[in-house]
N, C-alpha and C positions, 0 to 999 in steps of 0.2 A: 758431681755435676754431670749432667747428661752429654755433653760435648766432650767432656774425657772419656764417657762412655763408648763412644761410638769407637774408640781405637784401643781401649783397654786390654781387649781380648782379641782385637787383629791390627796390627803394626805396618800391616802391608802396607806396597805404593798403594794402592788402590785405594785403600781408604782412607791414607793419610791425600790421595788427590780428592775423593769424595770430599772429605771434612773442610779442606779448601772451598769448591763450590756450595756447599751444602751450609758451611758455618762461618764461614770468611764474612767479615763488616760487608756490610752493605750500602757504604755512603753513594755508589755512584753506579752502572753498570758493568765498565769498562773490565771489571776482573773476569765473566762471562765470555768478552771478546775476545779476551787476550787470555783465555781458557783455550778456546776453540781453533787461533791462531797456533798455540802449542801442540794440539794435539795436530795439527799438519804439517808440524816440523817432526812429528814422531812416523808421521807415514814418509817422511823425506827423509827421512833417518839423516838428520844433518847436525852436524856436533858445534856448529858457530854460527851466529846468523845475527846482523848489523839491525839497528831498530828499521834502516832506511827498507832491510829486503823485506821486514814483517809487515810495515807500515802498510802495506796496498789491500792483507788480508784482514786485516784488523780496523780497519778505517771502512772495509766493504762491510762487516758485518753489525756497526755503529750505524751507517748509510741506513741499511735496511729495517733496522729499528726506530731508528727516529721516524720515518717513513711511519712507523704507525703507531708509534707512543711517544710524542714530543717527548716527553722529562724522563731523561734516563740518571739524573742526580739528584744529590739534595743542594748541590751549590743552586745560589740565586743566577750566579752566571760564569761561564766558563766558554775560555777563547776555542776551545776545541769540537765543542757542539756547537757554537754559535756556526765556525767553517762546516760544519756537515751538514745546518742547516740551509745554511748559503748554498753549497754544493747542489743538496736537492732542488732549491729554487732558482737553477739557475745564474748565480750570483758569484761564483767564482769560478776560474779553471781546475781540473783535477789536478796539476801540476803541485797551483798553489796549496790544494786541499792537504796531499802528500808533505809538502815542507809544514804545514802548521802540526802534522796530527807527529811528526817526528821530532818538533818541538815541543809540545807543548801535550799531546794524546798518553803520552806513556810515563809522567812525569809522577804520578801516585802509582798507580799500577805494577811496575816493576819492581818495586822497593814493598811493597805492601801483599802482593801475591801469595807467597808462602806463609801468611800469619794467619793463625788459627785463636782464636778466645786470648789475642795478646800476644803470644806467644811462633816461634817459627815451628816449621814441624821439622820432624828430626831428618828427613834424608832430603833435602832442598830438589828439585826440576831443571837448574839453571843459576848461573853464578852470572851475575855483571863483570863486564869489559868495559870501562870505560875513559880509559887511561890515555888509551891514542885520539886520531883524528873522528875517529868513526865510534860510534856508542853500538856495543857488542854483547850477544846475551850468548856464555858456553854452556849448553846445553851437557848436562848431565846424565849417565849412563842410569841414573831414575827414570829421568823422563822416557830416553830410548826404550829400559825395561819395559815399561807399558805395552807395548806393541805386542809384549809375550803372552800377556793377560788372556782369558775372556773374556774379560771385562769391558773389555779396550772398547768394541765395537758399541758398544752403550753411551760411552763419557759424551761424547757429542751432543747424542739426544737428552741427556741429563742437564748437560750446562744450558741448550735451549727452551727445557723446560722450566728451571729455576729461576732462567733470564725473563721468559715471557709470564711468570708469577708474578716477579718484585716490578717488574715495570708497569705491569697493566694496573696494580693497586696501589700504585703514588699517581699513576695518571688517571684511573677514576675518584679518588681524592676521595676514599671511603673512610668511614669512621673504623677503626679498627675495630671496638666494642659492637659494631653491626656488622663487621664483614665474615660472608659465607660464599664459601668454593664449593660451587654445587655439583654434584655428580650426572653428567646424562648417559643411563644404562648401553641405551642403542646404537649409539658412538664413539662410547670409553673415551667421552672428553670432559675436559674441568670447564667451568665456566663462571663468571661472575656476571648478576643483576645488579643493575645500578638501581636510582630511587623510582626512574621512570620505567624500573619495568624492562630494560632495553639490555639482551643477553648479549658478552663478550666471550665468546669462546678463549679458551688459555692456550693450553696444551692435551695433550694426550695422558690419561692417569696413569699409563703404564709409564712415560718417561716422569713424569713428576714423583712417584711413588717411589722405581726403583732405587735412587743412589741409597735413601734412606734405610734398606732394608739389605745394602752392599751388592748388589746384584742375584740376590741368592733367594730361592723359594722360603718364604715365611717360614711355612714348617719342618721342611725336611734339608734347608742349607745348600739344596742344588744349583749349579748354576742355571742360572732361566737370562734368557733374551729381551728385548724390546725391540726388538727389531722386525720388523715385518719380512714376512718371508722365511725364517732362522725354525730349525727345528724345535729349539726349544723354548717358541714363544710363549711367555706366561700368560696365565687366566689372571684375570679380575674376582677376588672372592670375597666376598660379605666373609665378616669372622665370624659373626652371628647371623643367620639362613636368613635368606629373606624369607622364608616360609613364615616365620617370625614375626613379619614387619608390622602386626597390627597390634600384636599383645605387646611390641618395644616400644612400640608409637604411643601407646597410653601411660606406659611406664617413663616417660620424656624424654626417648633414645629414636633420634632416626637415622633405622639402617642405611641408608645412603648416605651418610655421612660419611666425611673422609676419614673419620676415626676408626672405619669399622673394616675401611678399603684395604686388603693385602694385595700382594702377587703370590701366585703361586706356582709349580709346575703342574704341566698341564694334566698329569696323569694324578698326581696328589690330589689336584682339586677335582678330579673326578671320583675319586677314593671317597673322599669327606663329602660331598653331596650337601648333604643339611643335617651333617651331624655337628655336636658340638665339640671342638677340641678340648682336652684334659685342662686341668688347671694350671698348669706352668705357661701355656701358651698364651692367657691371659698377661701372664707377668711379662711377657713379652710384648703383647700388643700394649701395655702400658708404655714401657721402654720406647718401642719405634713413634708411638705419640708424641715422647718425651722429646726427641730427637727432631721432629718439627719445631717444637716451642722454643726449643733453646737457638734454632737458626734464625729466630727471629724471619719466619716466613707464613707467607699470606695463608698457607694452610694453618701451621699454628695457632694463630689465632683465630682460624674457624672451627679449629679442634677445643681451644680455650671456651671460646662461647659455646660450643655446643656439649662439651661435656663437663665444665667447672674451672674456676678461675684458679684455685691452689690445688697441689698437688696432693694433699687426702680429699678433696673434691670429685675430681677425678679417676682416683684410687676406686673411690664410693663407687661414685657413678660405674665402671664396668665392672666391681662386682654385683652391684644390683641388676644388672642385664643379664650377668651369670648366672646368676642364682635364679632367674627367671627364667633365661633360656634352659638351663640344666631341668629343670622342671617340666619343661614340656617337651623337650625331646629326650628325655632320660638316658639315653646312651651319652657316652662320649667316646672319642676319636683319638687316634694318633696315628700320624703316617709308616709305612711300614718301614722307609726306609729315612735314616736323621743324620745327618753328618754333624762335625764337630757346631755348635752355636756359636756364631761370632757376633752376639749382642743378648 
């Protein structure tokens, strides 16, 4: 299964916190929040922390979501959006906002956090307290490790990108079998057309791409950035040139697709130009497709419709592109430098 994939060949925290955001159920938004509230108690390096002190960070980042995507669940109704919708309209005190979301806001969320395809992952973030007066979350020397990472300075942008994916396509109420996340070159941003024609920007493809690919250059395993500013911020690279795009376009492939979208480091992807990479690297870009579809995310199935519903479909489809692209560019590529592949 592509979900045990993703940590097969690295066990790390990192990617067993990835596989959380990236493959965690998605009945409701609240594990994004309460992602993003964690990673603030890892720059607070605080080893104990009561629902009551998380409650104001966690409740502000719900606030500002519903703010522009009413439905952040699949429940019909729920006592703790309904307060944050009240909140925004006026309709209650923060005070009382705080008492309901420490009732009733964390009530799935913290028991449900750590499950991955059923299952818990193996080095937990945080244990419950909940024994005395006050409901307590101790904070685990996992969690802390993160702050050691590279990685670390990414996870934020990762949970906001995968938060602003699942929400904005349960609130344009798309048919799955039509829905496409379409790439805009000039902006490196995702974005979805609804039936009228009427563009929603998402996110940035650089935060939506990386958790998938572990933070590391497609082909050569480096670490690369999303971070604006950061030396080692990554390119956006077609796998297949856009030099390409006319002879793949007749062939029923378009290069702008998110199928075809990596990161890369910056120097790598200046190496490779519009060459094509060897053949193993296919088998890779197979995998990190894979690794959408099974998160059951709004890429995945723009990856689904636009490259095949089963899994020898797809297979098909990128080596027919191969086989075509290798044809007209006759060379192939490999980076000079490859660390170990961790997918």
């Amino acid at each position: 299964m592509p979900v045990l994939n993703f940590q097969d060949n690295d066990a790390s925290l990192e990617s067993q916190w990835r596989a959380i955001i990236l493959f965690g159920k998605n009945s409701a938004t609240y594990k994004f929040a309460f992602a993003k509230s964690l990673l603030e108690l890892v720059s607070l390096e605080k080893t104990s922390v009561s629902l009551k002190d998380i409650a104001p960070s966690y409740v502000q980042s719900i606030l500002e979501h519903v703010k522009q995507n009413d439905k952040q669940g699949n429940s019909n109704s729920s006592t703790f959006l309904e307060a944050c919708r009240n909140f925004n309209d006026d309709k209650i005190e923060y005070d009382r906002l705080l008492d309901i979301t420490i009732k009733h806001g964390f009530n799935n969320v913290v028991d449900a956090f750590h499950t991955v395809n059923g299952s818990f992952i193996n080095d937990v973030f945080y244990h419950k307290d909940y024994n005395g007066i006050q409901k307590n979350l101790v904070i685990t020397d996992n969690l802390l490790s993160l702050k050691e990472s590279q990685q670390f300075i990414n996870f934020d942008q990762e949970a906001d990108a995968r938060w602003n994916l699942v929400e904005t396509a349960w609130n344009l109420e798309i048919n799955p079998n039509l829905l496409e996340v379409k790439f805009d070159e000039e902006l490196n941003l995702l974005f979805f057309e609804n039936r009228m024609m009427k563009r929603k920007n998402i996110s940035s493809a650089r935060d939506s791409l990386n958790g998938y690919q572990k933070g590391r250059c497609f082909y050569s395993f480096q670490d690369i950035s999303i971070k604006s500013g950061e030396e080692n911020l990554c390119a956006i690279d077609h796998f297949f040139p856009h030099v390409h795009k006319i002879q793949l376009n007749d062939n029923g492939a378009n290069v702008n697709g998110i199928w075809n979208l990596v990161l890369a480091d910056k120097n790598v992807n200046n190496d490779k130009k519009a060459k094509i990479p060897e053949i193993k690297y296919l088998e890779r870009l197979y995998k990190r497709n894979e690794f959408y579809i099974a998160s059951k995310h709004p890429l995945g199935e723009t990856i689904v419709n636009q490259t095949g519903k089963t899994q020898v479909e797809r297979r098909r489809f990128l080596q027919k592109q191969y086989d075509l692209s290798v044809n007209l560019a006759i060379q192939k590529w490999k980076p000079n430098i490859e660390l170990e592949p961790l997918f």
